[in-house]
Structures are given as structure tokens and as C-alpha cells.
N, CA, C and O atoms as a CHARMM CRD file, in Angstrom:
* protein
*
  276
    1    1 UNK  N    116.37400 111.56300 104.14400 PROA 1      0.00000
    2    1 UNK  CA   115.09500 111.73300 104.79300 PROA 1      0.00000
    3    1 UNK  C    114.75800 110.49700 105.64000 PROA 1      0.00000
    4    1 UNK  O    114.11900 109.50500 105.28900 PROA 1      0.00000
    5    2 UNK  N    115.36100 110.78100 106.91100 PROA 2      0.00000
    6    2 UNK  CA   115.36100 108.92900 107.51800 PROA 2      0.00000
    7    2 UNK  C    113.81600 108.83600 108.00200 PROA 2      0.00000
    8    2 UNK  O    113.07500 107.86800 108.17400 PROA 2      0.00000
    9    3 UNK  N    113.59100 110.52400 108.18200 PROA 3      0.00000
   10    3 UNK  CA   111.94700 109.93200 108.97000 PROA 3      0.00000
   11    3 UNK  C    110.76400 109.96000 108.37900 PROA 3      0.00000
   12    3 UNK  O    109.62900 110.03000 108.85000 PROA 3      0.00000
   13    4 UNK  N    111.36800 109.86700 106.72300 PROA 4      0.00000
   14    4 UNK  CA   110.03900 109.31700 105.92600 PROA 4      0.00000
   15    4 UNK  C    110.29000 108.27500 104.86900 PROA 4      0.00000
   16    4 UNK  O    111.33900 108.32100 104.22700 PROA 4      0.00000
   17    5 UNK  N    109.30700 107.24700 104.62700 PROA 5      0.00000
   18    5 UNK  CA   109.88000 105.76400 104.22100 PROA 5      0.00000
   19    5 UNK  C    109.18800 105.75000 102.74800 PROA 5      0.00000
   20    5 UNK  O    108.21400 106.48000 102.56100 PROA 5      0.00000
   21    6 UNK  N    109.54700 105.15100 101.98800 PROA 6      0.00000
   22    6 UNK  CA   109.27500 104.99200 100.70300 PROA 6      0.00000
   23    6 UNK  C    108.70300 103.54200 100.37500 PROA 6      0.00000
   24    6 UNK  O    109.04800 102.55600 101.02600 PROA 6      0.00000
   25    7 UNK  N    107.96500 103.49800  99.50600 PROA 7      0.00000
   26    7 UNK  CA   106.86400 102.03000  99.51700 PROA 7      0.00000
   27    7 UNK  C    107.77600 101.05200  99.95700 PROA 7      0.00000
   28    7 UNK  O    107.45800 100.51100 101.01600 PROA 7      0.00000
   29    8 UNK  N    108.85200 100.66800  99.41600 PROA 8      0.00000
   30    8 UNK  CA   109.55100  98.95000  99.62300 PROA 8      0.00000
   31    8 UNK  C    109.78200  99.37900 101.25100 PROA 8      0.00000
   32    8 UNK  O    109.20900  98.66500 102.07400 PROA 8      0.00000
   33    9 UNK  N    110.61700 100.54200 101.76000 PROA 9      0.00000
   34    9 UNK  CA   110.64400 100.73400 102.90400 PROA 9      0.00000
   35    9 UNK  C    109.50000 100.00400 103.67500 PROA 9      0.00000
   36    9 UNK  O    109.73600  99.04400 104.40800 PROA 9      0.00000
   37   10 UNK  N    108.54000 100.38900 103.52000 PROA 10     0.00000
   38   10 UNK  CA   106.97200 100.74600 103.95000 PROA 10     0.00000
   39   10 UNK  C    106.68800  99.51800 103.92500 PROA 10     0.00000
   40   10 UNK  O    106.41200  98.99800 105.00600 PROA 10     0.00000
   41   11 UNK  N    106.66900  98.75200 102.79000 PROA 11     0.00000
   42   11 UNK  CA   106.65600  97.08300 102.78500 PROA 11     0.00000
   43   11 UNK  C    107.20300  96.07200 103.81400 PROA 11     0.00000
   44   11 UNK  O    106.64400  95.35800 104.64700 PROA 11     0.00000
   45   12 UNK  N    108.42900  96.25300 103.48200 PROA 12     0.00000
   46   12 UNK  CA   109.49000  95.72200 104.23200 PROA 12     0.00000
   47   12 UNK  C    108.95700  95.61400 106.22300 PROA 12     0.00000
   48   12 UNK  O    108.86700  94.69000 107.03100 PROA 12     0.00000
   49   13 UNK  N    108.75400  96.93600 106.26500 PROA 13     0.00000
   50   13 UNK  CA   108.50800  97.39000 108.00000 PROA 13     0.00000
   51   13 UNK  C    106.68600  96.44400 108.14400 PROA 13     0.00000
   52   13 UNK  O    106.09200  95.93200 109.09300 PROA 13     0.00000
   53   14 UNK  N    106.35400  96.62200 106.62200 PROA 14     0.00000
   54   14 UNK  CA   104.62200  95.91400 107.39000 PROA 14     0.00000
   55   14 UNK  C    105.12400  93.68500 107.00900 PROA 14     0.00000
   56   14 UNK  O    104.54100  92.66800 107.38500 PROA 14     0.00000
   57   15 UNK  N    106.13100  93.84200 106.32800 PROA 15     0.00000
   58   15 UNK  CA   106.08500  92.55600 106.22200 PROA 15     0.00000
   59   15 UNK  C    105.33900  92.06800 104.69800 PROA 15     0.00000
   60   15 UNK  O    104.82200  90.98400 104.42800 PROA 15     0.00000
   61   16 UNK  N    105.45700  92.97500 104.06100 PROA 16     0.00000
   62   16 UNK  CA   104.24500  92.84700 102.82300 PROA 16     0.00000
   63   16 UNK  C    105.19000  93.07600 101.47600 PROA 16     0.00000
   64   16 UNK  O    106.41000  93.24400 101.49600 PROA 16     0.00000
   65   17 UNK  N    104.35500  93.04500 100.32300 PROA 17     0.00000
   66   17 UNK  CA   104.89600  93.73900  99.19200 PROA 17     0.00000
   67   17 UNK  C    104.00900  94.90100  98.75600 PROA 17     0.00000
   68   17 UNK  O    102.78900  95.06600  98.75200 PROA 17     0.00000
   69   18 UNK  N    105.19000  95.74700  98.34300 PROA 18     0.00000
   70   18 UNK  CA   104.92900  97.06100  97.64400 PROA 18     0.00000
   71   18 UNK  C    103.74100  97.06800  97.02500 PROA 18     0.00000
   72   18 UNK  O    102.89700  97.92700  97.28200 PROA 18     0.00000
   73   19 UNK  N    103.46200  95.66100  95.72900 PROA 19     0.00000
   74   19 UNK  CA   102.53600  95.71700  95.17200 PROA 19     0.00000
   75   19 UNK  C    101.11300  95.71100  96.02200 PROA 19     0.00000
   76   19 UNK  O    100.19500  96.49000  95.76400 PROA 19     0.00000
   77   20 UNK  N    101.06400  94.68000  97.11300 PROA 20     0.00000
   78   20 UNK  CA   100.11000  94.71700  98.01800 PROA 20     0.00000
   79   20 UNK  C     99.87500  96.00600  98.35900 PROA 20     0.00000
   80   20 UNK  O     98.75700  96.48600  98.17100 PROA 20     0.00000
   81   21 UNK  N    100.66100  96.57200  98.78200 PROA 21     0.00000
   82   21 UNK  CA   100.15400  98.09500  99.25900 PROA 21     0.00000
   83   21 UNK  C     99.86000  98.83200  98.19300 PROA 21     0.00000
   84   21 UNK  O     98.85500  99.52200  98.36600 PROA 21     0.00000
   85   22 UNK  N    100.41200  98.94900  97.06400 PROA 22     0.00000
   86   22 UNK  CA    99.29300  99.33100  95.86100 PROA 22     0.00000
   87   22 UNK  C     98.20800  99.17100  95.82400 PROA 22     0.00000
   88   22 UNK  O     97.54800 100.20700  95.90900 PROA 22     0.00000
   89   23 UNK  N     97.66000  98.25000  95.72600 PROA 23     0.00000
   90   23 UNK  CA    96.45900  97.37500  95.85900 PROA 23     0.00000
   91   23 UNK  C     95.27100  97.65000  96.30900 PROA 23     0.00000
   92   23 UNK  O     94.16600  97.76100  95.77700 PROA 23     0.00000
   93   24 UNK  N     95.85400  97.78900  97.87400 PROA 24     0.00000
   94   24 UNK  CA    95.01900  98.56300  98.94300 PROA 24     0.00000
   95   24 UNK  C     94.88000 100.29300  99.26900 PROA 24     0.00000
   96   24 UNK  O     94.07000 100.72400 100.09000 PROA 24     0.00000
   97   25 UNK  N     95.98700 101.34200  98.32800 PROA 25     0.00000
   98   25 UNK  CA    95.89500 102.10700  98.30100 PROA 25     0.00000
   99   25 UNK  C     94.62300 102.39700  97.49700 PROA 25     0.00000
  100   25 UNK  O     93.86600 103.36100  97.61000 PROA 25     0.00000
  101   26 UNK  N     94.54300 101.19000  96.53400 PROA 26     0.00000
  102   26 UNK  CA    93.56400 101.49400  95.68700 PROA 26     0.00000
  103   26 UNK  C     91.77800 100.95700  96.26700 PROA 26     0.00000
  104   26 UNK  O     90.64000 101.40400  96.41400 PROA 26     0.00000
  105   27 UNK  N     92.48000  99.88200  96.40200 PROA 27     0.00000
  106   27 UNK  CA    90.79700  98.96500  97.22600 PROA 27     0.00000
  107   27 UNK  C     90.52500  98.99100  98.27300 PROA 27     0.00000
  108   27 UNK  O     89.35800  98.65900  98.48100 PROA 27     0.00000
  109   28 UNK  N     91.40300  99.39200  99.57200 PROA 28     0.00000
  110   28 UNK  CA    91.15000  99.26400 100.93900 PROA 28     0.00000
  111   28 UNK  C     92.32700 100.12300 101.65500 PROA 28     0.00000
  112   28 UNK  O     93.36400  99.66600 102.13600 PROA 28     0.00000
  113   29 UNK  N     91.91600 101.47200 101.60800 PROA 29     0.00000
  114   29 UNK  CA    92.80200 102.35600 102.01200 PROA 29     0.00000
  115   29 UNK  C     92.99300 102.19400 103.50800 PROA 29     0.00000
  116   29 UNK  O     93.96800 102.57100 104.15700 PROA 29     0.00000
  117   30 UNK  N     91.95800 101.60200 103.93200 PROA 30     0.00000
  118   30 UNK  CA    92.22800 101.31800 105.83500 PROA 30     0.00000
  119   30 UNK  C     93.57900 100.79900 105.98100 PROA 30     0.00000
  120   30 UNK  O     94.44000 101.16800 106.78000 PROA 30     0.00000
  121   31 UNK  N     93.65300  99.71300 104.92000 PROA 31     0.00000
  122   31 UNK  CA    94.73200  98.47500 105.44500 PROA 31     0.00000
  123   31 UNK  C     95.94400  99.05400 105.34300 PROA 31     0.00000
  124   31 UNK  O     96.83100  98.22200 105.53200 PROA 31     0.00000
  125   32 UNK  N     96.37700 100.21700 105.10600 PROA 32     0.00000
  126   32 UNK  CA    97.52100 101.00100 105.01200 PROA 32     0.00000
  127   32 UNK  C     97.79500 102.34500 105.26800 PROA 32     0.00000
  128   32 UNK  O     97.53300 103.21100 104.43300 PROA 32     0.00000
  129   33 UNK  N     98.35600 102.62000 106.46700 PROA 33     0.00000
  130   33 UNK  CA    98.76800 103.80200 106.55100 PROA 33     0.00000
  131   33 UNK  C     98.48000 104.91500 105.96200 PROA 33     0.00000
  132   33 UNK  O     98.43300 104.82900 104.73500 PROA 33     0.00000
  133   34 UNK  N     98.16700 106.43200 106.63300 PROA 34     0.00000
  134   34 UNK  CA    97.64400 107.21100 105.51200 PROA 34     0.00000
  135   34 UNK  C     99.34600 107.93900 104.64000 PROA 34     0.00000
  136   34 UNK  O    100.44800 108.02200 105.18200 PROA 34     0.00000
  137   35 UNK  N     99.00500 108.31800 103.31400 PROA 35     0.00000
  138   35 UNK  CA   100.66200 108.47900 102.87900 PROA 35     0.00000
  139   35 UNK  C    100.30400 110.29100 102.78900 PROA 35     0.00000
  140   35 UNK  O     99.33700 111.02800 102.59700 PROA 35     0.00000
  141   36 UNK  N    101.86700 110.39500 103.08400 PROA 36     0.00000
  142   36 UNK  CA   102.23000 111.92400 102.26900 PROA 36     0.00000
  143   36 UNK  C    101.86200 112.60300 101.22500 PROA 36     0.00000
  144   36 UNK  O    102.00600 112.07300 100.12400 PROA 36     0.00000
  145   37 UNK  N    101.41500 113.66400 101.30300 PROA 37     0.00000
  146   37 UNK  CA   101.51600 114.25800  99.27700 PROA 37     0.00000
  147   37 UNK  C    102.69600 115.31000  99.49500 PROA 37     0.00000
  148   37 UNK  O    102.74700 116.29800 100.22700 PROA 37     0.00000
  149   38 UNK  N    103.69700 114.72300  98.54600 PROA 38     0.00000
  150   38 UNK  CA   104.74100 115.68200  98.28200 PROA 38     0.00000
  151   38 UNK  C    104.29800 117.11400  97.12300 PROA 38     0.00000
  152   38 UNK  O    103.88500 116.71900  96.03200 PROA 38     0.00000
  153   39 UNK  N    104.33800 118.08900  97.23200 PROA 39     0.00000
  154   39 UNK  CA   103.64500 118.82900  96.16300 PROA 39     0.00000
  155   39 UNK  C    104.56600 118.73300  95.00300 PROA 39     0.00000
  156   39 UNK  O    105.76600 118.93700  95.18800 PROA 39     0.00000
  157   40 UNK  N    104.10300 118.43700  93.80000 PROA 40     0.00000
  158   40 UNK  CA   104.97500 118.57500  92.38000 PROA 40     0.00000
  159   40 UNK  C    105.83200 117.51500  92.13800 PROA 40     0.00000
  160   40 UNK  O    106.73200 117.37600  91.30900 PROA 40     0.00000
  161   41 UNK  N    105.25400 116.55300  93.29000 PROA 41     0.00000
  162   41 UNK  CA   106.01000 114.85300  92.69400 PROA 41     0.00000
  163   41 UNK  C    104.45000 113.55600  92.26600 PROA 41     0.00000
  164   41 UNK  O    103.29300 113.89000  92.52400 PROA 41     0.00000
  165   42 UNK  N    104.68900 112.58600  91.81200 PROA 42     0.00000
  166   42 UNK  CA   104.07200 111.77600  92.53700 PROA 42     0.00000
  167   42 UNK  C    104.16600 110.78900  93.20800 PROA 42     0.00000
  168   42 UNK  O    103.39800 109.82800  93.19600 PROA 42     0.00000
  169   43 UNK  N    105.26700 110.95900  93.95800 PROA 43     0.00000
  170   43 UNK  CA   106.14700 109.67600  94.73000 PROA 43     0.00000
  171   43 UNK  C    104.94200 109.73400  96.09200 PROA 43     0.00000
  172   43 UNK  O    104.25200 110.55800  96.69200 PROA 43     0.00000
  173   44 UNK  N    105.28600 108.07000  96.08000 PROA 44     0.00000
  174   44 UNK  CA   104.50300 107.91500  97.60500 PROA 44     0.00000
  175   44 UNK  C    105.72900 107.79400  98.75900 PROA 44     0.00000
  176   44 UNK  O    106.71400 107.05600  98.75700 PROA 44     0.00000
  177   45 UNK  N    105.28100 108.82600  99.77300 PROA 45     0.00000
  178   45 UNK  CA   105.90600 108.49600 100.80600 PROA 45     0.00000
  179   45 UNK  C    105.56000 108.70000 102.38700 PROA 45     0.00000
  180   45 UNK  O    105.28400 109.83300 102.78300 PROA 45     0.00000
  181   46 UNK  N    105.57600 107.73300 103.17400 PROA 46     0.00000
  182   46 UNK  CA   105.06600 108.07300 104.38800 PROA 46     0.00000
  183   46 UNK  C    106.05000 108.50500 105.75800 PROA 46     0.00000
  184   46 UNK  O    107.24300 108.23000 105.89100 PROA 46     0.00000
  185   47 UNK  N    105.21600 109.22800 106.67900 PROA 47     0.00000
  186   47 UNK  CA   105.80400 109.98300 107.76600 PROA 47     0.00000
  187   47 UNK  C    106.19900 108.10300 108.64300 PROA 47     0.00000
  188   47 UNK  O    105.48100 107.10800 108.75200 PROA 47     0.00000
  189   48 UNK  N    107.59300 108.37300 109.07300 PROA 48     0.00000
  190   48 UNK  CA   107.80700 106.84900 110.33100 PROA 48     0.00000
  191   48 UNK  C    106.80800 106.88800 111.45500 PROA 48     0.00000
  192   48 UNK  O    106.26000 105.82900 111.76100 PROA 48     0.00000
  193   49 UNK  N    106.51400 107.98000 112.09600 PROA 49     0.00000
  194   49 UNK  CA   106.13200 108.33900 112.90800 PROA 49     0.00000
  195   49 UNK  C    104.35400 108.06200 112.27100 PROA 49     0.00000
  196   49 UNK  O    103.74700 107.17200 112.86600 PROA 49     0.00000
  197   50 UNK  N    103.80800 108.58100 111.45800 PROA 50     0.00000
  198   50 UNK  CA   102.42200 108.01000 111.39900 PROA 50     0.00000
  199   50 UNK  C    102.00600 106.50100 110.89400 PROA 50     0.00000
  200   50 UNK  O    100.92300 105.96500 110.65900 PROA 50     0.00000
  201   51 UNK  N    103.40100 106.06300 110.83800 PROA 51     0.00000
  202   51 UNK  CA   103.58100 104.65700 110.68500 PROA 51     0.00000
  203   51 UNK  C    103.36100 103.81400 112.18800 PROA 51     0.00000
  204   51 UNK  O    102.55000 102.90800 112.38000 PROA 51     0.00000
  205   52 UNK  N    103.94500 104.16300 112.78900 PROA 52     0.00000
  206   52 UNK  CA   103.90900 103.74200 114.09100 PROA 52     0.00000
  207   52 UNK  C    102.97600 104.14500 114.62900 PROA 52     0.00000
  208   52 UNK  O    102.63100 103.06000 115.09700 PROA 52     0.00000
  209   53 UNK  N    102.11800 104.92900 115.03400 PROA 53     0.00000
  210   53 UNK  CA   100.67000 105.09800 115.33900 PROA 53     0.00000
  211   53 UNK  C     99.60600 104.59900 114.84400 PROA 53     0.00000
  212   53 UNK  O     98.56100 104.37900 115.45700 PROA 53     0.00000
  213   54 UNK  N     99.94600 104.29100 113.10000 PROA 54     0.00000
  214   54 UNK  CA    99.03000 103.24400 112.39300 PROA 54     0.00000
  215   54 UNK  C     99.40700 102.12500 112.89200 PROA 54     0.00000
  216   54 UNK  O     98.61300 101.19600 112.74500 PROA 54     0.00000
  217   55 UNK  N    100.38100 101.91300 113.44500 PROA 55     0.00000
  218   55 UNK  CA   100.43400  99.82800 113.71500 PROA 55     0.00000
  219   55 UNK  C    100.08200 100.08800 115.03500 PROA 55     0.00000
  220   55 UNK  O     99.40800  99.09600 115.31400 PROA 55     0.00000
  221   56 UNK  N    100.11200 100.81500 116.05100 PROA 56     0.00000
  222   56 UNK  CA    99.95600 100.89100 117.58000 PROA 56     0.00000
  223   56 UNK  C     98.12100 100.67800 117.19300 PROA 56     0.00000
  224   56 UNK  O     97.41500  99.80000 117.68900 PROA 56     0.00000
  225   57 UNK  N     97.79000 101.44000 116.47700 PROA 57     0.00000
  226   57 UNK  CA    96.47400 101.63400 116.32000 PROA 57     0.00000
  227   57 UNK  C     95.42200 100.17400 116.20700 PROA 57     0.00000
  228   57 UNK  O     94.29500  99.90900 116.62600 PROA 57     0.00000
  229   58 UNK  N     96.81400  99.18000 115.13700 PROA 58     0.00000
  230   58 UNK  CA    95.87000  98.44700 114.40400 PROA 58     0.00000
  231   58 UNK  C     96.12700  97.02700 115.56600 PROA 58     0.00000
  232   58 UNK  O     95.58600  95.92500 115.46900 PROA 58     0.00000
  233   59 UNK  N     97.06200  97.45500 116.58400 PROA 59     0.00000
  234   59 UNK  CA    97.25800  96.33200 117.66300 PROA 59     0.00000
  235   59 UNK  C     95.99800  96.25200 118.90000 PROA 59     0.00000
  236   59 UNK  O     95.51700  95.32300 119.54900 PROA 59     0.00000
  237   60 UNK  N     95.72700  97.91000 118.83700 PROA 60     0.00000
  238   60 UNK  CA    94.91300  97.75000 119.79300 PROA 60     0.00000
  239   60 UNK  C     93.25400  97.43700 119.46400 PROA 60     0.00000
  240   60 UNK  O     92.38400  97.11800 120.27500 PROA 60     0.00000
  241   61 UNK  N     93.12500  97.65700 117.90000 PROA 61     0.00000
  242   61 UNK  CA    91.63000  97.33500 117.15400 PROA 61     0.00000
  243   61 UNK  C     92.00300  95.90000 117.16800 PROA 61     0.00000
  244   61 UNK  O     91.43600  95.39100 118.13500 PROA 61     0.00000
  245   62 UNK  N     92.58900  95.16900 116.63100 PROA 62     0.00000
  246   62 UNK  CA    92.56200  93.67000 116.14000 PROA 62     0.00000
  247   62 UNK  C     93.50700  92.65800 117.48800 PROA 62     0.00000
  248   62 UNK  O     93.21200  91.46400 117.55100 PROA 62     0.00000
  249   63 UNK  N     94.45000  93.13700 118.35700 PROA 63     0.00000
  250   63 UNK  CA    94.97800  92.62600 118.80300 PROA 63     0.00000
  251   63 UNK  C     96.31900  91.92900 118.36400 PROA 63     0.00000
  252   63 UNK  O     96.38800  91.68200 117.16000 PROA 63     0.00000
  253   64 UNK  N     97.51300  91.53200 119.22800 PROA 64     0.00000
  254   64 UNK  CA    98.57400  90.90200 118.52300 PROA 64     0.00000
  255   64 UNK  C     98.00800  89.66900 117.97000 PROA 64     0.00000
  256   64 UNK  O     97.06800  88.89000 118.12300 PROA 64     0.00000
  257   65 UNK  N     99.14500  89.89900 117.18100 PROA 65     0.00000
  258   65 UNK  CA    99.22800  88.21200 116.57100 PROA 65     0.00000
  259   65 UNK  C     99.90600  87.07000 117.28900 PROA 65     0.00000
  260   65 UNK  O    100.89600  86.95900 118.01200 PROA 65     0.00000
  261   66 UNK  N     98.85000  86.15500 116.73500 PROA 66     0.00000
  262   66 UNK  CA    99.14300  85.03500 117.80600 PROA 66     0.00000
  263   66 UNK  C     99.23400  83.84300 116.73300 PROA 66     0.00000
  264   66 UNK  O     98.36300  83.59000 115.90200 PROA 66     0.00000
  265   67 UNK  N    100.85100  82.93000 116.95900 PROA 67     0.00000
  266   67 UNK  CA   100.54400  82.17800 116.21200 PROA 67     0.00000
  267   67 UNK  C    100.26600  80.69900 116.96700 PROA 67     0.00000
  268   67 UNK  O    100.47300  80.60900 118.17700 PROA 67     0.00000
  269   68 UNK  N     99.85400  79.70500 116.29800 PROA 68     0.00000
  270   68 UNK  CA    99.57800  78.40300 116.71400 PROA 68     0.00000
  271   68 UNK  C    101.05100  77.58700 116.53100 PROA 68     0.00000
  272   68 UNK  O    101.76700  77.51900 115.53200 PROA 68     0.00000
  273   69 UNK  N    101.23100  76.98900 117.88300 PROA 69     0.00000
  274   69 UNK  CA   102.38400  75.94000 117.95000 PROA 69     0.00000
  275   69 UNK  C    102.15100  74.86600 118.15700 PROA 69     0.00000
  276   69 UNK  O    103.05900  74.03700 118.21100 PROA 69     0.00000
């Protein structure tokens, strides 16, 4: 299933940990992507594609990152 990612996946691509995105699934559902419901599992897993519209999204609300040199 290449075009749907599984939490460490999901981690990995935001730069974060799994647990973090736990976290916020729980306390701050903004800060993460909306996920899949598989029916008759309870695995989390998200579409690539609404992955990438969530980060396009969150570039154009907050802007890139910019670091200091």
C-alpha cells in the first residue's frame, strides 16, 4: 500500500516521533494530518496524498521555515 503511510512512516516524512503524533492525535488534532479509518482494524493510517495537502496547507498558513545563520 505505497499510497498510504503508517505512523513511523508519517513521523519520519513530518520529521517528528510517532509518539508526538500520538499526542496530538489526542490534544491537538490540527497539528496532524487528518488519518484514515480502516473498518474492523484499529491501525492508524494516512492517505500520501492528504499528507501533502496537509503540509502545502500548513506552508501557506504559517509560512516556510526559516532558519537563523
Amino acid at each position: 500500500m505505497p499510497n498510504y503511510l503508517d505512523i513511523d512512516e508519517l513521523a519520519e516524512l513530518l520529521g517528528t516521533s510517532s509518539t508526538t503524533i500520538r499526542r496530538n492525535l489526542r490534544l491537538a488534532a490540527r497539528n496532524v494530518p487528518s488519518k484514515m479509518h480502516i473498518p474492523g482494524t484499529k491501525m492508524l493510517r494516512w492517505r500520501r496524498a492528504d499528507v501533502e495537502v496537509w503540509l502545502e496547507e500548513q506552508v501557506a498558513m504559517f509560512g516556510p521555515h526559516r532558519s537563523k545563520n
